[in-house]
N, CA, C and O of each residue as an XYZ file, in Angstrom:
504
protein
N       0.842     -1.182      0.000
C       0.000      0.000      0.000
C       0.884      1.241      0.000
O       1.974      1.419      0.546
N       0.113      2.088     -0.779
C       1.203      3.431     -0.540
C       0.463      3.963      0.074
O      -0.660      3.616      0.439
N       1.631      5.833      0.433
C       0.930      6.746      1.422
C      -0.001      7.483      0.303
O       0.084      7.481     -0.925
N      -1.081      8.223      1.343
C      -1.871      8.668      0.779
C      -3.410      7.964      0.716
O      -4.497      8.541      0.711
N      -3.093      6.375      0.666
C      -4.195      5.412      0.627
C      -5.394      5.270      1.745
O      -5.299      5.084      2.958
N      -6.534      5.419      0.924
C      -7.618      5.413      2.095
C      -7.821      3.672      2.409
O      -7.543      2.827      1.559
N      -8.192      3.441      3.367
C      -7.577      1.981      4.216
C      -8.552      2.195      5.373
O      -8.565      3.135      6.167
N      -9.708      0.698      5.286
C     -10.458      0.737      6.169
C     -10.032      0.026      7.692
O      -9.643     -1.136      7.580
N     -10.059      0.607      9.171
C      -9.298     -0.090     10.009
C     -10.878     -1.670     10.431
O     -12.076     -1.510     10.665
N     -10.102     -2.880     10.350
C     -11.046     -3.985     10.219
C     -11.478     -3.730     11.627
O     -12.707     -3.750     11.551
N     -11.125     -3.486     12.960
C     -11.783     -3.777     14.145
C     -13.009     -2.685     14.455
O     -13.901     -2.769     15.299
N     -12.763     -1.705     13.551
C     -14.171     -0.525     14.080
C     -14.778      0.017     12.511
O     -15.684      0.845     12.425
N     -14.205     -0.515     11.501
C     -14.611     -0.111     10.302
C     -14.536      1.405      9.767
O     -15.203      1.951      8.888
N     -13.406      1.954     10.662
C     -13.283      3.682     10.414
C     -12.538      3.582      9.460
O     -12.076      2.468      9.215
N     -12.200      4.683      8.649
C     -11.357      4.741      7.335
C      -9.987      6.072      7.732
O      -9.965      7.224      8.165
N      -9.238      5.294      7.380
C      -8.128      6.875      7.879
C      -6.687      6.661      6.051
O      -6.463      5.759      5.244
N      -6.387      7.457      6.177
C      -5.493      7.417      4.889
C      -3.498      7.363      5.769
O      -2.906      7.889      6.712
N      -3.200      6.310      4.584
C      -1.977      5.578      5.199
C      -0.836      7.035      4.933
O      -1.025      7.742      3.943
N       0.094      7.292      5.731
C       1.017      8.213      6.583
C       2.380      7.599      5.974
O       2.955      8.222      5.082
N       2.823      6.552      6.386
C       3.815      6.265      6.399
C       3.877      4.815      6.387
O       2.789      4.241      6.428
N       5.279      3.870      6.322
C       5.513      2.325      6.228
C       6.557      2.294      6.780
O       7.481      3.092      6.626
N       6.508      1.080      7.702
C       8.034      0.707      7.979
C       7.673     -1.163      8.149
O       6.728     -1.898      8.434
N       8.816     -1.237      7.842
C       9.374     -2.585      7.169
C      10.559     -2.923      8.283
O      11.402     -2.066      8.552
N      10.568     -4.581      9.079
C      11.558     -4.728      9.906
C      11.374     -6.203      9.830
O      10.438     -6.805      9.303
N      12.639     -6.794     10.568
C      12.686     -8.299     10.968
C      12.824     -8.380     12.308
O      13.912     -8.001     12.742
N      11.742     -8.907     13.361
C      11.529     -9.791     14.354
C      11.340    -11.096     14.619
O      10.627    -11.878     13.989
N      12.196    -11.373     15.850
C      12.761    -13.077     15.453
C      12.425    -13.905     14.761
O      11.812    -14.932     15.056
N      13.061    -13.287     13.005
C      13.239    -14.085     11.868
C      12.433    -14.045     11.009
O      12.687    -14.573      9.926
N      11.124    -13.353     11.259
C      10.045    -13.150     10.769
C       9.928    -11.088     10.003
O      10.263    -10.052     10.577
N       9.371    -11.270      8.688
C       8.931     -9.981      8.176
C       8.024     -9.550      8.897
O       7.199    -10.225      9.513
N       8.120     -8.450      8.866
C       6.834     -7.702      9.582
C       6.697     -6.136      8.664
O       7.671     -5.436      8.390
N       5.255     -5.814      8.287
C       5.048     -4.566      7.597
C       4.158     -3.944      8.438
O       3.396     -4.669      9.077
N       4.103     -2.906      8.556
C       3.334     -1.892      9.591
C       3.261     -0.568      9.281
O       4.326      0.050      9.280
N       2.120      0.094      8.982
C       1.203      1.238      8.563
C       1.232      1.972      9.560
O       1.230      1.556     10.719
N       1.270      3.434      9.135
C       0.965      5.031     10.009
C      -0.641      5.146      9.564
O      -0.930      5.521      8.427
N      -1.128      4.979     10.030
C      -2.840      5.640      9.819
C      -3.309      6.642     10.541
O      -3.238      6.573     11.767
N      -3.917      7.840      9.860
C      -4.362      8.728     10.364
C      -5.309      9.116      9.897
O      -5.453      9.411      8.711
N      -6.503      9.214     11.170
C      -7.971      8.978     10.991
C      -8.188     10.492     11.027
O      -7.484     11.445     11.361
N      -9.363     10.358     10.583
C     -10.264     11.966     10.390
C     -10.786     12.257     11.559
O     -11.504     11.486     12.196
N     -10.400     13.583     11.972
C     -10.913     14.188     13.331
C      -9.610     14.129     14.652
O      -9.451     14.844     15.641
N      -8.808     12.915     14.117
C      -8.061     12.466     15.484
C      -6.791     13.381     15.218
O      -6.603     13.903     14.119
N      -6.009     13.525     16.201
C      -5.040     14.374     16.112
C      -3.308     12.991     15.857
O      -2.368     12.853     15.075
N      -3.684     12.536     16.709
C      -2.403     10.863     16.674
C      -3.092     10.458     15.869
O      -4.293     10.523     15.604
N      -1.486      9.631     15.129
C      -1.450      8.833     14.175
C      -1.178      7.085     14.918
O      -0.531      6.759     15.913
N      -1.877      6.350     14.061
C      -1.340      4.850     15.015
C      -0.548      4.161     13.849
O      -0.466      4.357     12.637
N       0.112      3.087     14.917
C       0.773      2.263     13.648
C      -0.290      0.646     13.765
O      -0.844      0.139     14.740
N      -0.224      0.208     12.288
C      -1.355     -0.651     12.495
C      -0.497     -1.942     11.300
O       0.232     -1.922     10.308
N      -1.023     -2.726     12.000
C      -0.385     -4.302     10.841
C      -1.138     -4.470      9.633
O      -2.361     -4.562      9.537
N      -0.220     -4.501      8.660
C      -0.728     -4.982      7.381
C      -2.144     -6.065      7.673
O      -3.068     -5.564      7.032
N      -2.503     -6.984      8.192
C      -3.410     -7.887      8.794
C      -4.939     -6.934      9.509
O      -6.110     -7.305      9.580
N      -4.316     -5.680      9.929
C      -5.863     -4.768     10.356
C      -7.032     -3.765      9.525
O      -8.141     -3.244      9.644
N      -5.710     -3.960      8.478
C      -6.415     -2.734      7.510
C      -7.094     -4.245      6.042
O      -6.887     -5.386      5.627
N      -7.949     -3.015      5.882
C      -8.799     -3.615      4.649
C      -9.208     -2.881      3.476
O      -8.594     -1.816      3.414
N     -10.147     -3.080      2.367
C     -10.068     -1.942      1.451
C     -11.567     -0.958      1.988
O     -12.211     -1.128      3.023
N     -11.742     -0.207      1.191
C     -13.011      0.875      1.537
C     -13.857      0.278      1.139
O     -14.888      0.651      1.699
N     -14.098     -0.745      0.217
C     -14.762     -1.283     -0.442
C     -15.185     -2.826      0.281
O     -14.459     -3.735     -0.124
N     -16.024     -3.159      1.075
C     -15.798     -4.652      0.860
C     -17.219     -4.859      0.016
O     -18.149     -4.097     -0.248
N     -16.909     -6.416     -0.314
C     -17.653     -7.102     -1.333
C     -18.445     -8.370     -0.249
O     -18.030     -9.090      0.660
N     -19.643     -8.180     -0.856
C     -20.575     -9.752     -0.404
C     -21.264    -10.579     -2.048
O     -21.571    -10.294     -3.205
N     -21.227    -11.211     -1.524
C     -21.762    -11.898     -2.835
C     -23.014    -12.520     -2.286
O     -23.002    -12.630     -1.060
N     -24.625    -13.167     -3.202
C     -25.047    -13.725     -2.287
C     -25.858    -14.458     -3.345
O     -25.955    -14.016     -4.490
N     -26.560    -15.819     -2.860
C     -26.794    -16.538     -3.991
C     -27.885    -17.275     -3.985
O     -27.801    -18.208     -3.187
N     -29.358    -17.189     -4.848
C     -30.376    -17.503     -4.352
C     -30.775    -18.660     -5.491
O     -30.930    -18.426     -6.689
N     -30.904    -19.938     -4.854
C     -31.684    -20.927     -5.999
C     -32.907    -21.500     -5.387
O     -33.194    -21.862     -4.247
N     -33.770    -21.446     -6.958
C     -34.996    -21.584     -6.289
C     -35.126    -23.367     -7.587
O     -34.292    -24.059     -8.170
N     -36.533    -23.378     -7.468
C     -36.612    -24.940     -8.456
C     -36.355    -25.103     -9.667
O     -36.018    -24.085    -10.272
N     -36.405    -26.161    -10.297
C     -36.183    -26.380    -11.577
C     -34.465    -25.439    -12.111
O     -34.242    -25.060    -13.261
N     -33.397    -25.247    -10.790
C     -32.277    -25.096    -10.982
C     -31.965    -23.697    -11.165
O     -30.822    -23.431    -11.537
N     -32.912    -22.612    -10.936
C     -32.978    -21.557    -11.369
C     -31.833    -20.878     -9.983
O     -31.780    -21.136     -8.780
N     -30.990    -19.884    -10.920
C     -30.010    -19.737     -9.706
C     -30.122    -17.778     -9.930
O     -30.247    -17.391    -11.091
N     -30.069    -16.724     -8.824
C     -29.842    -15.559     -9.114
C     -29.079    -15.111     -7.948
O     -29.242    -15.346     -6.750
N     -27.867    -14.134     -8.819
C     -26.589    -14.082     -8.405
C     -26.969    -12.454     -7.698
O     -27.691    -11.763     -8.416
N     -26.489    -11.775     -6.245
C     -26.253    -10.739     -6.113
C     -25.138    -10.089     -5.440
O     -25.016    -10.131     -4.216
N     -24.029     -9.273     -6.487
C     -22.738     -9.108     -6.198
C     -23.057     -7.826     -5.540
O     -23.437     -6.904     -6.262
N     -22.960     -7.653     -4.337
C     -23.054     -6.105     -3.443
C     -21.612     -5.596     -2.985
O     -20.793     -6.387     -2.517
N     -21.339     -4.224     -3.145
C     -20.517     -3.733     -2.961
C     -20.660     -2.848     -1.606
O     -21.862     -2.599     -1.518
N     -20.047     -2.323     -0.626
C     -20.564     -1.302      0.220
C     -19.137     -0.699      0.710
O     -18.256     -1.176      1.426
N     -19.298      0.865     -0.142
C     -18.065      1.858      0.496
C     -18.456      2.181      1.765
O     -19.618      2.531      1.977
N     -17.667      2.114      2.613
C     -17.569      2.743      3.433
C     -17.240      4.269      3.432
O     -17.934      5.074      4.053
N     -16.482      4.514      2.926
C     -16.026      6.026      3.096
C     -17.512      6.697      2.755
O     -17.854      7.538      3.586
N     -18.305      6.497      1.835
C     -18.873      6.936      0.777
C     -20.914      6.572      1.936
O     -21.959      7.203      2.092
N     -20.496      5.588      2.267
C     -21.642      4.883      3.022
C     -22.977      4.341      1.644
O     -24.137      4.747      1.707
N     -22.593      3.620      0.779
C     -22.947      3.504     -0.440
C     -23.254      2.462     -0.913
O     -22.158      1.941     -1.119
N     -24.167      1.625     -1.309
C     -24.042      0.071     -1.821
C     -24.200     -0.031     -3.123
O     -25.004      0.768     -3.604
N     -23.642     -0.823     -3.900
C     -23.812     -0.944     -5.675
C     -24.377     -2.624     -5.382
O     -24.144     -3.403     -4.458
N     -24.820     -2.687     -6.041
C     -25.757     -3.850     -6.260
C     -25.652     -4.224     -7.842
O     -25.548     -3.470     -8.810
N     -25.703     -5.347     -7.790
C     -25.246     -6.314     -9.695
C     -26.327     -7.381     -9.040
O     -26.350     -7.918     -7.932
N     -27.290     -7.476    -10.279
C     -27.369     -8.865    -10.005
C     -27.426     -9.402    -11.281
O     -27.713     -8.700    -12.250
N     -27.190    -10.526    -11.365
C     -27.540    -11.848    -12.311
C     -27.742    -13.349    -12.333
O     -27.572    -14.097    -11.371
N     -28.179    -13.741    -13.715
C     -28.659    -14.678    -13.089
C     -28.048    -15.813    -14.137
O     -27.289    -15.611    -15.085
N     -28.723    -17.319    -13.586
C     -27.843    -18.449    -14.743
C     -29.507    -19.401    -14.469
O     -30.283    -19.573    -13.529
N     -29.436    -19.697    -15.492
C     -30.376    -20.535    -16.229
C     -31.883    -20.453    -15.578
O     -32.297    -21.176    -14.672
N     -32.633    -19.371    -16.269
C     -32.300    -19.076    -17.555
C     -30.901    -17.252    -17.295
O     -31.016    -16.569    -16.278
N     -30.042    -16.964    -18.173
C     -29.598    -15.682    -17.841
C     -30.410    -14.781    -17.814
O     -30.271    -13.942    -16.924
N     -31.286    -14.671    -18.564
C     -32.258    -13.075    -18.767
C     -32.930    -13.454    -17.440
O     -33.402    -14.514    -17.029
N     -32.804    -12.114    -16.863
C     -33.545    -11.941    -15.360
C     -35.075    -11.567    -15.225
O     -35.676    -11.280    -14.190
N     -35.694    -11.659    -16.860
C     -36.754    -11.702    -16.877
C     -38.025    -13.160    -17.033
O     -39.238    -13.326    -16.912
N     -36.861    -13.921    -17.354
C     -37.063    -15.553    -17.219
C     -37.517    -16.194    -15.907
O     -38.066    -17.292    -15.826
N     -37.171    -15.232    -14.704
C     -36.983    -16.073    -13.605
C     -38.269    -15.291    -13.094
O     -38.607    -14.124    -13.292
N     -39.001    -16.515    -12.225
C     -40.176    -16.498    -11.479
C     -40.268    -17.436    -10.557
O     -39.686    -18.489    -10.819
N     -40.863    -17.356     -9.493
C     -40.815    -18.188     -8.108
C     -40.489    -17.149     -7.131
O     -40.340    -15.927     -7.133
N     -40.418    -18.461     -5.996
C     -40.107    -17.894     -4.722
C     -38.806    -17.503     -4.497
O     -38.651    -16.698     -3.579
N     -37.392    -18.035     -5.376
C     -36.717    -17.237     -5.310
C     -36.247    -16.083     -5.702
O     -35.193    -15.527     -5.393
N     -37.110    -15.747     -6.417
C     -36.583    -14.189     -7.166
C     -37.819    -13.570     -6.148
O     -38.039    -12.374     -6.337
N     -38.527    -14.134     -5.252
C     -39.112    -13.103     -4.018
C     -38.311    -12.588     -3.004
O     -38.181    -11.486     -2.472
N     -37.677    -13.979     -2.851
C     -36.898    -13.756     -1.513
C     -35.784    -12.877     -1.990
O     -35.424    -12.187     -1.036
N     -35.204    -12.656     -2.885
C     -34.012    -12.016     -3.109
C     -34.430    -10.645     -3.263
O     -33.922     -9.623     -2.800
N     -35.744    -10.848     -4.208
C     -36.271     -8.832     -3.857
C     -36.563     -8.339     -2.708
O     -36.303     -7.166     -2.442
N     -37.176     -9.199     -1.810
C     -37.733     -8.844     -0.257
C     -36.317     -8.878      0.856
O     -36.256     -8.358      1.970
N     -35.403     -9.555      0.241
C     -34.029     -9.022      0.955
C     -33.349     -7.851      0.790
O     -32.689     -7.227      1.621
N     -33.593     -7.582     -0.481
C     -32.552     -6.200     -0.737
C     -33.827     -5.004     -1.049
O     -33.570     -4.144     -1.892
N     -34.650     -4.988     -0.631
C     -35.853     -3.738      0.038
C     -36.033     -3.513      1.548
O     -36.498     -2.586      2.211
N     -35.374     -4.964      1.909
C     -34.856     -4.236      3.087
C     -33.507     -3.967      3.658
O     -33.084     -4.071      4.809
N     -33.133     -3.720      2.918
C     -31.544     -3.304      2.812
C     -31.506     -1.639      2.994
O     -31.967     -1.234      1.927
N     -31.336     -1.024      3.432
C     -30.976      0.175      3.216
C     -29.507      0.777      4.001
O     -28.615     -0.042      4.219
N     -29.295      2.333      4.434
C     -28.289      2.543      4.646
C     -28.417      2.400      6.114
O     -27.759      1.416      6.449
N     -28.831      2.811      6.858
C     -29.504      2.841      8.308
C     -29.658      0.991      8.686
O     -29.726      0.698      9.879
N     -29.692      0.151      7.920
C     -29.501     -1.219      9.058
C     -28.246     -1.672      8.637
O     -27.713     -2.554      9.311
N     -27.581     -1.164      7.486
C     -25.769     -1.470      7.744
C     -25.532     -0.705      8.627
O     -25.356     -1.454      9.588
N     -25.398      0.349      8.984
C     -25.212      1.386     10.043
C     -25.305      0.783     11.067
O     -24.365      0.588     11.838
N     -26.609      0.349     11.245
C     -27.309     -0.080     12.845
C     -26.113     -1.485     13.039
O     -25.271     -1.560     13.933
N     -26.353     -2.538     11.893
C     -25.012     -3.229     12.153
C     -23.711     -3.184     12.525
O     -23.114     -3.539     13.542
N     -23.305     -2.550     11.246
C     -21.801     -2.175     11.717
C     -21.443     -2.158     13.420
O     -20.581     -2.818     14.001
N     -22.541     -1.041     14.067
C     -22.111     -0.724     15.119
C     -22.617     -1.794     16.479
O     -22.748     -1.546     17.678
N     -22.748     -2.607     15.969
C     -23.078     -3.608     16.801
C     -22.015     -4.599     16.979
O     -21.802     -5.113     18.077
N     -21.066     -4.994     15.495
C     -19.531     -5.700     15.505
C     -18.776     -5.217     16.592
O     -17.625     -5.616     16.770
């Protein structure tokens, strides 16, 4: 990672942009370790390659209903941004107008109730 990089911290999901790197050997072992400095805070911390994550994470999620019918939904959610992109698709049949049943219910009645306010309410419950 370089400096400058926005870098989500994994234990509280805050986003701070990377400062600095330092690079060392402890008994025998590499070790890489990040300057992060968060918005609002005045200290900078140093944090392990292993804590930080991207701004972006990804879920994937995957609904099959009968006769093999499968529909795919690739969700994205920035954090920095507080934002979700949503893809979906589907496999047999591909056209997402093919598909009918109970699983193309359940997958609409999941992501209507999706909004920004119960990732929120989540997040802060991790």
């Amino acid at each position: 990672m370089r400096k400058g990089t926005k870098v989500r911290l994994l234990k509280d999901n805050s986003i701070g942009v990377i400062t600095d790197s330092a690079f060392f050997k402890l008994n025998g072992k590499k070790h890489l370790r990040y300057e992060v400095k968060k918005k609002g805070v005045k200290e900078k911390c140093w944090h392990p390659e292993e804590e930080l994550g991207a701004v972006v994470e990804h879920c994937k999620i995957t609904v099959e209903g009968e006769n093999n019918q499968v529909l795919f939904a690739n969700i994205g959610y920035n954090h920095d941004k507080g934002e979700a992109t949503i893809n979906i698709t589907g496999d047999n049949p591909t056209n997402l107008k093919g598909h009918h049943g109970y699983h193309l219910n359940t997958l609409l009645y999941m992501l209507n109730g999706m909004d920004a306010t119960v990732i929120d309410t989540a997040l802060e419950t991790e």
